[in-house]
VORO-619669 format. One record per residue (C-alpha): x negated, y, z. Coordinates in steps of 0.02 Angstrom, whole numbers, padded with zeros to 5 digits, always signed. Last residue first. Layout:
XYZ/...
This chain:
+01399+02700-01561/+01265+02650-01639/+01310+02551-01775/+01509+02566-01807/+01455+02766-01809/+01292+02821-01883/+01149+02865-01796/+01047+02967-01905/+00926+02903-02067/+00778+02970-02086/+00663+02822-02127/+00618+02807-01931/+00791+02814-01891/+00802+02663-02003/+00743+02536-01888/+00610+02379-01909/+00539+02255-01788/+00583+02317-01614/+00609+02184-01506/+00739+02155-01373/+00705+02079-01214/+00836+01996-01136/+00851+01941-00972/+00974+01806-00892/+00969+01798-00686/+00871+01931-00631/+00759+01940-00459/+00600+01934-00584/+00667+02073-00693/+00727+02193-00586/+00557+02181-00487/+00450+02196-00653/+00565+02362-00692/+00672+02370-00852/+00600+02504-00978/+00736+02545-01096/+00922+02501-01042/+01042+02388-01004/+01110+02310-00811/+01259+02165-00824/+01342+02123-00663/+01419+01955-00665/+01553+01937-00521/+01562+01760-00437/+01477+01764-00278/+01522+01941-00235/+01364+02054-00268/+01341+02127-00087/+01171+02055-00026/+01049+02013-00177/+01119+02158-00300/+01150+02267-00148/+00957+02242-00092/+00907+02286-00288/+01004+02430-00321/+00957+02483-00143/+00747+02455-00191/+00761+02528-00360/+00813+02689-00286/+00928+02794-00398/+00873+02950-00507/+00697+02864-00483/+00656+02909-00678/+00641+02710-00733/+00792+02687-00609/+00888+02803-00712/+00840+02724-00896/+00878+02561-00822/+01053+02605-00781/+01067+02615-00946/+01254+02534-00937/+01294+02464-00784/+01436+02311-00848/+01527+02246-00730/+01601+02050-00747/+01715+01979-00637/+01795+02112-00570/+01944+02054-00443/+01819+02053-00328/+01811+02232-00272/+01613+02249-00238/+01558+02275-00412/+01685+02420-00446/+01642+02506-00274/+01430+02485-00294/+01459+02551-00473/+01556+02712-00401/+01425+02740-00303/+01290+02720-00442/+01384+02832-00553/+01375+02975-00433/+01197+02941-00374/+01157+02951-00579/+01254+03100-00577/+01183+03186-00429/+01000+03140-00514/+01023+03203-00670/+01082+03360-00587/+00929+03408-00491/+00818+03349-00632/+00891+03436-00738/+00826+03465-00923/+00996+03410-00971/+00961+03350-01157/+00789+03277-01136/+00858+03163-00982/+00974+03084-01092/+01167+03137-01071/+01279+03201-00954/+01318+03019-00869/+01482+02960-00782/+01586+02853-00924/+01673+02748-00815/+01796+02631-00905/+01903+02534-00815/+01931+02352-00898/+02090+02235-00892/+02212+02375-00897/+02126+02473-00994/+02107+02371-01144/+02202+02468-01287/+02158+02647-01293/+02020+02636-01168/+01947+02519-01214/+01941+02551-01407/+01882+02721-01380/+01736+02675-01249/+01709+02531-01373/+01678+02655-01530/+01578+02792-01441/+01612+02998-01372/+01470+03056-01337/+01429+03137-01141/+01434+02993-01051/+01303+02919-01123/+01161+02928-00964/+01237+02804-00837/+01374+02733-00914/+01492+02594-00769/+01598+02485-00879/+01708+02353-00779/+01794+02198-00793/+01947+02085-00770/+01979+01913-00850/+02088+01904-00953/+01988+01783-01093/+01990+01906-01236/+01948+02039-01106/+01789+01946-01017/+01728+01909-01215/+01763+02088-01256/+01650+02131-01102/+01517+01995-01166/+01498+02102-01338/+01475+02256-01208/+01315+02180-01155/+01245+02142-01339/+01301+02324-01394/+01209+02405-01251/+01050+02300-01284/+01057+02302-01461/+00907+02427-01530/+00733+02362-01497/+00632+02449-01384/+00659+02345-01230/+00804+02292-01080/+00936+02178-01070/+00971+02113-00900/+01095+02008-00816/+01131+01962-00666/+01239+01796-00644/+01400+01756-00557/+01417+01581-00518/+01441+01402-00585/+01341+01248-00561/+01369+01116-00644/+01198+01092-00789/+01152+00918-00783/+01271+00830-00911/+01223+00967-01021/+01048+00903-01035/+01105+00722-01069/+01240+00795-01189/+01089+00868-01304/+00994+00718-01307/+01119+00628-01355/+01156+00773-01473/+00971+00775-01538/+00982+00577-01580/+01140+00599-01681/+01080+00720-01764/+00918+00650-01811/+00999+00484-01867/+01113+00596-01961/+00978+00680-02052/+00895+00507-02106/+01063+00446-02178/+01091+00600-02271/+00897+00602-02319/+00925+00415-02385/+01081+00459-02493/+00965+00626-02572/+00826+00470-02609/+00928+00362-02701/+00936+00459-02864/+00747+00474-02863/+00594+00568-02747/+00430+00505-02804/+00344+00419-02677/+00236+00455-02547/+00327+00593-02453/+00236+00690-02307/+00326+00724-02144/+00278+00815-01968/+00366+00799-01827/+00333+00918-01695/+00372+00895-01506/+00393+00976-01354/+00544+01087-01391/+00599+01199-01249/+00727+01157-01110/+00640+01016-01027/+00742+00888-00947/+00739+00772-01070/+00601+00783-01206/+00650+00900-01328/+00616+00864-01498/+00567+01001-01666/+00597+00983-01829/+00522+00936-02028/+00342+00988-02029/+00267+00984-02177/+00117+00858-02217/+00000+00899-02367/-00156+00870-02293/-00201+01045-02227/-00005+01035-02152/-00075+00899-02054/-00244+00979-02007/-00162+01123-01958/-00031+01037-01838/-00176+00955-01763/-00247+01101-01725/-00085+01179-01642/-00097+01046-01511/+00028+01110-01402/+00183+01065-01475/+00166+00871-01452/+00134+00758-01625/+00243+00667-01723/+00210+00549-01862/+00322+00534-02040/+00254+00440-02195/+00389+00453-02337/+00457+00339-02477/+00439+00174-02428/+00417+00041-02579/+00296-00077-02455/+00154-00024-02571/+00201+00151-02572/+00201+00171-02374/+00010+00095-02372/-00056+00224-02496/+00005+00372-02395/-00034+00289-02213/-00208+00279-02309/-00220+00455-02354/-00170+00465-02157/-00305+00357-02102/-00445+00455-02205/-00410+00627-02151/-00432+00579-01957/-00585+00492-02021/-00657+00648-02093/-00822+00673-02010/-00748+00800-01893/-00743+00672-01739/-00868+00535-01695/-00885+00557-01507/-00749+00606-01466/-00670+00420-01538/-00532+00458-01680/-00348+00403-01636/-00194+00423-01714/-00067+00349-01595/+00060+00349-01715/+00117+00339-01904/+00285+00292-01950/+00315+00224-02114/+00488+00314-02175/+00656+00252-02232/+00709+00079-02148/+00563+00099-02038/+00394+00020-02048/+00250+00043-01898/+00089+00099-01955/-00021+00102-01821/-00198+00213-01835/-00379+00184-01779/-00543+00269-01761/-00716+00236-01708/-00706+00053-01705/-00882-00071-01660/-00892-00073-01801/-00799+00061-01892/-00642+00117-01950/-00447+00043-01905/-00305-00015-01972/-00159-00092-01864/+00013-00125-01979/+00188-00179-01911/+00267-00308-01854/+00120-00439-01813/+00004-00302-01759/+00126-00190-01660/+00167-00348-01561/-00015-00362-01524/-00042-00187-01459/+00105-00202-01352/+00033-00368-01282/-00127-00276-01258/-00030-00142-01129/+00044+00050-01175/+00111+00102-01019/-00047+00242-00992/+00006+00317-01156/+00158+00385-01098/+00098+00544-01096/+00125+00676-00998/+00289+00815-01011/+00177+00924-01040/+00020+00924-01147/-00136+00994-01102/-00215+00923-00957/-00219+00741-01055/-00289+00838-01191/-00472+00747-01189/-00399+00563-01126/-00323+00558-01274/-00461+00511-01394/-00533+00385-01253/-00372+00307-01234/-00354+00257-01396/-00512+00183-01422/-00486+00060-01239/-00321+00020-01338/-00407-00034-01492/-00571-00122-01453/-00463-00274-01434/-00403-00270-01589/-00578-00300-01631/-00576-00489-01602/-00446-00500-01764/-00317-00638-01741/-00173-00529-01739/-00230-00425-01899/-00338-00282-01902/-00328-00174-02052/-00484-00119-02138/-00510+00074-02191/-00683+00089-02279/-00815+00143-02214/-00887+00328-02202/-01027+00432-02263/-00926+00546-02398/-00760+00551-02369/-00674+00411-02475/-00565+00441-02633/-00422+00531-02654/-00272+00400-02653/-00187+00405-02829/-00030+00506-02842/+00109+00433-02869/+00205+00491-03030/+00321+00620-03087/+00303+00742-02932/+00445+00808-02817/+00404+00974-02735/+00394+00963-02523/+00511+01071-02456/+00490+01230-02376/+00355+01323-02322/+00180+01307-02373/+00046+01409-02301/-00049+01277-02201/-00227+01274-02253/-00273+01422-02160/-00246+01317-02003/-00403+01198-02051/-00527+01283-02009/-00476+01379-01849/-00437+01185-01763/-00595+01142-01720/-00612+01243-01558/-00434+01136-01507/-00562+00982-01511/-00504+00850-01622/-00375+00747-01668/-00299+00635-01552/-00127+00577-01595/+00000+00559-01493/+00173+00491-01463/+00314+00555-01396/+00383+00488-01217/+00559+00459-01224/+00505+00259-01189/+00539+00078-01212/+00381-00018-01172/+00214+00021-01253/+00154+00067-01420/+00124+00243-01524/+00041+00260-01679/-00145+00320-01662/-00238+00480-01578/-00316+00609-01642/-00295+00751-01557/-00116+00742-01586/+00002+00707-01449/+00147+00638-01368/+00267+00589-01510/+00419+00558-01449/+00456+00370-01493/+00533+00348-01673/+00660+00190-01649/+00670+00013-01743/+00556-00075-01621/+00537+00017-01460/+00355+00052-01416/
């Protein structure tokens, strides 16, 4: 591991501080079994951050039936038990966690140099469990975490990082921080059982979701140096999320038109997709508004659009209304072919660059239109650089999978079912 620099962290299932050559890789920490987790994951209620106290606390004592904590210097024989130790307590989630570990570069000579800067402590004889405790200018890392399988829930998980607690205030650090991968949800628990809160999220490169939690638990009293430290500690995350950031975005060069859906209960999928028509306008850039089913109401961007934006956006507003209010099939469908022709014309001419079918997914739902053309000319006559936008309820699988961008939006709360109507600069 990197002197000076938080690795990653890879894992938690018990494992100890991380070693090993220069590396993105986070560390891990082997726990326990995932099964084990349920107990401790009520612990972890607390949000926000951690309350000052007036003193430090004492160290709780010992779990019953186990040894005391003894660090392992250079010299010590049993540092060589360490690694092999490790390695067991990961092997048992190395099928969980992606991107892998980087465990497998950690050598002895790692292990060593970790020893003489830092601190190795360990349980047992021969070892059952083990920690590193590596110093940083504000924080005493903990990695590679590490309790044998065969000697887990007895507490010696719990009993390395009280001592990471008791080790930070005697070399005047304020915090211990450790990191752990996102899947190992019963790790989390146990560290939020202990008092830890989680702080953010990493990304390894070339992923684009977090894979990594870090997790934080002060050990001092927080004073009138501590805000200047946080600033300092902040930027140093900042800094290292926008290198991250630009590496990712150094990646992405393609650029071509895109299909777009936005589909489920929740109310915002027609306002969302006409939100990216104003953007087309602001920029110049020449669109298209094809309604399927609202034609019939009057709304606030078919008035503004048409008032003011017309000649960078036609306006097609071809529907009679929802199904309920027709009670034709006969006519919903001529309509719905209607509107779909006159779609096929606006998305062909390529002076569009963005069209916008507006609950079209309500028609294919009913089989007004034929999924299979909409989704032929999609694939075959969409020009190479013209967006075509598609809203509504109910979006099929098909749709879906041969989409570009989809949105699903949730339904979580909405006033119509308290009685109130659709009011206007809302819904339409």
């Amino acid at each position: 591991m990197l002197r000076g620099r938080h690795p990653a962290p890879d894992a938690t299932f018990v494992r100890s501080v991380s070693s090993g050559p220069v590396d993105a890789t986070p560390n891990r920490q082997a726990l326990r079994p995932a099964a084990a987790s349920a107990s401790s994951s009520s612990a972890s209620t607390r949000t926000g951050p951690w309350p000052p106290f007036d003193k430090p606390r004492p160290p709780p004592p010992p779990l019953p039936g186990m040894t005391e904590p003894r660090r392992l210097l250079p010299s010590d024989p049993a540092l060589a038990q360490v690694l092999p130790l490790v390695r067991r307590a990961f092997a048992e989630i190395a099928g969980r966690i992606d991107p892998p570990s980087s465990l497998h570069r950690m050598t002895e000579a790692d292990l060593l140099r970790l020893a003489e800067d830092g601190e190795v402590w360990a349980l047992g004889e021969p070892l059952v469990a083990c920690a590193i405790l590596s110093p940083r200018p504000d924080a005493l890392y903990l990695g590679r975490l590490s309790v044998d399988p065969a000697h887990r829930r007895r507490g010696h998980a719990r009993a390395l990082l009280r001592l990471a607690l008791t080790r930070a205030r005697a070399r005047g650090l304020p915090r211990v921080t450790l990191g752990c991968r996102v899947e190992l949800a019963e790790n989390h628990a146990l560290f939020l059982s202990e008092g830890f809160r989680e702080t953010h999220r990493e990304t390894h490169p070339g992923y684009g979701r977090p894979t990594s939690v870090w997790f934080e638990k002060r050990a001092t009293p927080m004073d009138d140096t501590t805000p200047e430290t946080d600033d300092a500690r902040h930027a140093q995350k900042m800094a290292k999320k926008k290198a991250a950031r630009d590496k990712i975005m150094a990646s992405k060069t393609e650029e071509r038109g895109l299909v777009i859906v936005h589909t489920g209960k929740g109310k915002g999928k027609s306002s969302a997709a006409f939100g990216m028509i104003f953007r087309c306008i602001a920029h110049g850039m020449h669109c298209a508004v094809v309604q399927f089913i609202k034609g019939a109401m009057h709304t606030g961007e078919r008035d503004l659009i048409q008032a003011h934006f017309s000649d960078l956006c036609e306006f097609h507003a071809m529907g009679e209304g929802f199904t309920w209010e027709t009670q034709d099939r006969a006519r919903d469908i001529a309509a719905a072919t209607k509107a779909w022709d006159k779609a096929k014309e606006l998305i062909r001419d390529p002076a569009n660059r963005m069209v916008l079918l507006d609950e079209i997914n309500i028609a294919l739902r009913y089989d007004y239109i034929p999924l299979d053309e909409v989704l032929t000319f999609l694939r075959d006559e969409k020009p190479p650089t013209t967006h075509v936008v598609l809203t509504g309820r109910n979006a099929a699988d098909r749709l879906i999978e041969q989409a570009d961008l989809v949105t699903e939006m949730e339904l979580v709360k909405h006033p119509f079912r308290s009685g109130v109507k659709a009011q206007a600069g809302v819904e339409f």
